[in-house]
N, C-alpha and C positions, 0 to 999 in steps of 0.2 A: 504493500500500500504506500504510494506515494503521499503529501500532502495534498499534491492536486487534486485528487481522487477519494471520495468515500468507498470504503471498504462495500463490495455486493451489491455496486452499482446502486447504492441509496438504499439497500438493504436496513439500515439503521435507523432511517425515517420513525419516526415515533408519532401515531395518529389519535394513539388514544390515553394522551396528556398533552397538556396547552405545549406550546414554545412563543419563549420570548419574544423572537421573532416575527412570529404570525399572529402574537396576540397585538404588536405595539403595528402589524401592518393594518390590522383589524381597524383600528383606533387610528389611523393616519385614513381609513379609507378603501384600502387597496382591498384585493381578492385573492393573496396568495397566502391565505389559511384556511384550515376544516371546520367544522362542527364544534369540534372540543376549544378550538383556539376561542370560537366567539363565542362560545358558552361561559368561557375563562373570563372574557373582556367584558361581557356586557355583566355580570356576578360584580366583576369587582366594580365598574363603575355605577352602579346599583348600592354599592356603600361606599365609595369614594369616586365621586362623580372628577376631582381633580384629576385622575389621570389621563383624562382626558385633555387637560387643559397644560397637564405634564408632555404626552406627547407630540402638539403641534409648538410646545414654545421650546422643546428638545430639538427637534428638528426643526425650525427655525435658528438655531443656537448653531446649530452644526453649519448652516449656511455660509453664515454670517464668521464664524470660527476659519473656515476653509477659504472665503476672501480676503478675509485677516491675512492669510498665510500667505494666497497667492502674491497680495501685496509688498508682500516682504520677503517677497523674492522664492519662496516655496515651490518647488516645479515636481517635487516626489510624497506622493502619500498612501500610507500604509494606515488603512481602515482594519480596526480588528474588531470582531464580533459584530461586523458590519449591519447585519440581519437582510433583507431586501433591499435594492438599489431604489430607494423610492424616487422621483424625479421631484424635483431639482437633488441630482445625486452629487457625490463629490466629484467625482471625473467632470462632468458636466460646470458647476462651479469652478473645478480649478481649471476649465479650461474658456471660461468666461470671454478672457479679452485677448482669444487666438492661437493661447499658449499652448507647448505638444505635453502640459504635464501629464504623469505618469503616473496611474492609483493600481493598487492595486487589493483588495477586499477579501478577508479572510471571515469563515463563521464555521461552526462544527455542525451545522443544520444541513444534511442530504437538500432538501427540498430549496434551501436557500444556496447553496452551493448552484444543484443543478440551475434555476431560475437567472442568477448572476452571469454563471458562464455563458448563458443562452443570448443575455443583453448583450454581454461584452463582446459577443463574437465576431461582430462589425465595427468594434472599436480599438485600434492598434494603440498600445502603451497603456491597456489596461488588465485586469486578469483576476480571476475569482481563486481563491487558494481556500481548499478542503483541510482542518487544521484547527486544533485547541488552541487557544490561549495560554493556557495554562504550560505549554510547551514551545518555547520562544523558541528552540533551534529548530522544531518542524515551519513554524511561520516562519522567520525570518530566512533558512532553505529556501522558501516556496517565494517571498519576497524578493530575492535573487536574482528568479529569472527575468524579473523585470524591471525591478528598480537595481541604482548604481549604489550600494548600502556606503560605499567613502565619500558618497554625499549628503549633505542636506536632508532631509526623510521630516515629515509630520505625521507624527504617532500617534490615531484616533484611538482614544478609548470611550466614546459615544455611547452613553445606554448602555453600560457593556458590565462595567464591574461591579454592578450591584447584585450581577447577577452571580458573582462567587463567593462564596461563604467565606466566613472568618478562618477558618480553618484552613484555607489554600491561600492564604496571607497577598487578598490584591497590592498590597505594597510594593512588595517583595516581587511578586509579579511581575510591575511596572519596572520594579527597578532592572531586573533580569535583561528586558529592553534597552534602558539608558545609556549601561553601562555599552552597548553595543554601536551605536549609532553615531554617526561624525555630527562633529563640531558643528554650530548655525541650524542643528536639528530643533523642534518642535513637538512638543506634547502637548495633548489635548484631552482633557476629562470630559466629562458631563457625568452624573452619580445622583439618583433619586435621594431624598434625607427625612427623615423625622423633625426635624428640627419644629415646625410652623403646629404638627398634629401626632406630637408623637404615640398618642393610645388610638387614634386612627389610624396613622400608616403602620402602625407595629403590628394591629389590630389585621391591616390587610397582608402584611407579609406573613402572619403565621395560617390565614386565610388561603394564600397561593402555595402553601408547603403541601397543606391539604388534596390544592391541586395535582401534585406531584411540581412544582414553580420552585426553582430558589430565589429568591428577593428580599434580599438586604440591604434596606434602604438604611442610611448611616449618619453619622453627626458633621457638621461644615470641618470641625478638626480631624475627625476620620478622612475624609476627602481631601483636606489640605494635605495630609498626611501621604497620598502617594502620592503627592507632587516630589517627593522623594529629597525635601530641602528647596529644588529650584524657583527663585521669584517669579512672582508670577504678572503679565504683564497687564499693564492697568484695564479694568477696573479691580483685578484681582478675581480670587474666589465666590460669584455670586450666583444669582437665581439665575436661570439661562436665559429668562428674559430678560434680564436686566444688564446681560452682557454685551456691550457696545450695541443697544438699538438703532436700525436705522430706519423707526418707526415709529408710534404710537405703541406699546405691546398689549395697549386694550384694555378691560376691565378687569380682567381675568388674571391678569400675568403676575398677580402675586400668590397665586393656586399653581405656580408649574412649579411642583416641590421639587428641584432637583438643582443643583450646582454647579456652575461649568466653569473654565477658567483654560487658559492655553500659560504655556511657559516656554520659555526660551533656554536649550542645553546647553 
């Protein structure tokens, strides 16, 4: 088994427990989740009607994150736990204003894997990589084939590390990445939190275990915390609406419980 490749040709696919993935496409709108996924999504927003509000101002954030980059000169990026390419995607943003930049999208989801690769098939300098998180040298392998890694690189961790338990230490994680990646590189979080509801969101994360879901939404210092030390670049650590808007972010935008922030390596 390569990275590129799910083991049995998608054999793995899991239809009867939500995934992260097809629940937050559920909740953006899309159509590439089952039964179980929006059975998952419309339960939780049923008593946290915020997550909703969680995932267009997340993805908004990611937008707006990836111009950030492009801006500053960013032409390589490595989306991890990507989930669906939803459009406005990152390739697509960072290739905004002509650029040939170069993404490349990693998730251990068969059905997002296969989906991804299927987009990307008519789009050269980009490429969907089959691959845990949890295992930097299978991604960053698979990252290889396509990005120049003695360069520059923006490290997406989008919606992603909430979804690892305490026990598989996201710090440590992230850090595993850092220490890998040249000089002028870029990190980027986003991370749901308790902070604003914590007997409600705690309330739904031990809700979604029940689903077979891991989600550990976590404190703004837990978060700051695998920025692994590195400053982080103004406005800092905030709500993901509230990071550099180039908008209104509405009435709502103080319900998108989740924190984002980019840093410079």
């Amino acid at each position: 088994m390569t990275a590129q490749d799910p083991p049995g040709n998608g054999s793995q696919m899991r239809t009867d427990i939500p995934h992260p993935a097809r629940v937050y496409d559920y909740w953006l709108g899309g159509k590439d989740n089952f039964e179980i996924d929006r059975a998952g999504a419309e339960e939780a927003l049923k008593y946290m009607p915020e997550f909703l509000d969680y995932a267009v101002g997340n993805r908004k954030f990611l937008v707006r994150a990836v111009r950030f980059l492009r801006e500053a000169g960013i032409s390589q990026f490595l989306d991890i736990g990507a989930g669906f390419p939803t459009s406005p995607n990152v390739h697509e943003v960072a290739r905004e204003n002509g650029s040939d930049a170069r993404v490349v999208y990693v998730d251990d989801d068969p059905m997002v894997f296969s989906h991804a690769r299927e987009l990307l098939a008519d789009s050269p300098g980009t490429a969907a990589a089959f691959a845990d998180l949890r295992d930097p040298d299978a991604v960053l392998g698979a990252a290889a084939e396509t990005l120049d890694l003695t360069q520059p690189v923006a490290l997406l961790f989008v919606a992603t590390l909430h979804h690892i338990p305490d026990e598989d230490q996201p710090a440590a994680i992230v850090a595993s990445y850092l220490d890998r990646l040249a000089p002028g590189s870029y990190l980027v979080i986003s991370h749901c939190t308790y902070d604003f509801d914590p007997e409600k969101v705690l309330g739904r994360a031990a809700a979604a275990g029940e689903w077979g879901l891991t989600f550990v939404p976590r404190s703004h210092a837990d978060i700051l915390a695998m920025f692994n030390g590195r400053p982080l670049a103004e406005p800092g650590l905030t709500l993901v609406t509230r990071w550099r808007p180039d908008e209104d972010p509405g009435p709502n935008a103080d319900r998108a419980w989740a924190y984002g922030g980019v840093a410079p390596l």
